[in-house]
C-alpha positions in Angstrom: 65.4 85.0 83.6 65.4 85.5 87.1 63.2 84.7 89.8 60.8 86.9 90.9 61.9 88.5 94.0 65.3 88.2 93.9 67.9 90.8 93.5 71.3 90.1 92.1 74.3 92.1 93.4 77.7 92.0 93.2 79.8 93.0 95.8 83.8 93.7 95.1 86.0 92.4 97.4 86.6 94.6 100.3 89.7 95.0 102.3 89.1 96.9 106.1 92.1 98.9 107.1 92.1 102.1 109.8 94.9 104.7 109.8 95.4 108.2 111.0 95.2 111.6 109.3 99.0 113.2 109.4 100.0 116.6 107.9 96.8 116.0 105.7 97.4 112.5 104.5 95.8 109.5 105.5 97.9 106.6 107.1 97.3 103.6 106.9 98.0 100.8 110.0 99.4 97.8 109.3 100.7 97.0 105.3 100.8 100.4 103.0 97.9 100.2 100.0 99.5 99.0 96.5 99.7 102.6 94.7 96.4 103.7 92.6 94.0 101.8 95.2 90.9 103.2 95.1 89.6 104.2 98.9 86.5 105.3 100.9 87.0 107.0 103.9 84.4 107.0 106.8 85.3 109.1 109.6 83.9 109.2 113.3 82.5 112.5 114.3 83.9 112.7 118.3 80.9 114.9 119.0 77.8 112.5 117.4 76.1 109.9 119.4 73.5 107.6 118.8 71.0 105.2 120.3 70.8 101.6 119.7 69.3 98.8 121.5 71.0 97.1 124.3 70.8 93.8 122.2 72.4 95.8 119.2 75.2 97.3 121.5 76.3 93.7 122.1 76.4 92.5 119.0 78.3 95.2 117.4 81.0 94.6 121.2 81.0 90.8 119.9 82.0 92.1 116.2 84.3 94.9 116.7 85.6 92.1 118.8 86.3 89.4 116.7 88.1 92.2 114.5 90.3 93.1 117.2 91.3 89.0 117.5 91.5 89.2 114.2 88.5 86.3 113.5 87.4 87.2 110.0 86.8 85.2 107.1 87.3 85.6 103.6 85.2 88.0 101.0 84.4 84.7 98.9 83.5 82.6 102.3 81.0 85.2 103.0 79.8 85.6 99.5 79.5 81.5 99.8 77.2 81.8 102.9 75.1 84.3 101.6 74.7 83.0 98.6 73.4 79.6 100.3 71.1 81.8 102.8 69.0 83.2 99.6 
């Protein structure tokens, strides 16, 4: 039974990848996608802004970052650490 107040999730393991749309078809940087991989796109609207606090600003600079520098970890690392922060 589980505890009371405590959700259980699962969370699939997740690859991030950008790319760019070319005669209709999305491109992928890097390594091509093994054939039948499923895919959600997010796109960025050039024309919508929003507002976030200067303390949120820097944290997302300090992520997108350690993305660019390539300092990620592992789906199952992070699953670890959350799973030892609940």
């Amino acid at each position: 039974m589980a505890e009371t107040g405590k959700v259980r999730r699962t969370i699939a393991a997740m690859q991030l990848t950008t790319g760019t749309v070319v005669g209709g078809k999305i491109v992928v940087e890097g390594d091509p996608l093994p054939e039948g991989t499923v895919v959600t796109i997010l796109t960025r609207d050039r024309n919508e802004t929003f507002l976030v606090s200067p303390e949120l600003e820097a944290e997302l600079q300090a992520s997108l970052g350690e993305l660019e520098r390539d300092e990620t970890m592992p789906a199952d690392v992070l699953l670890q650490r959350l799973r030892m922060a609940s």
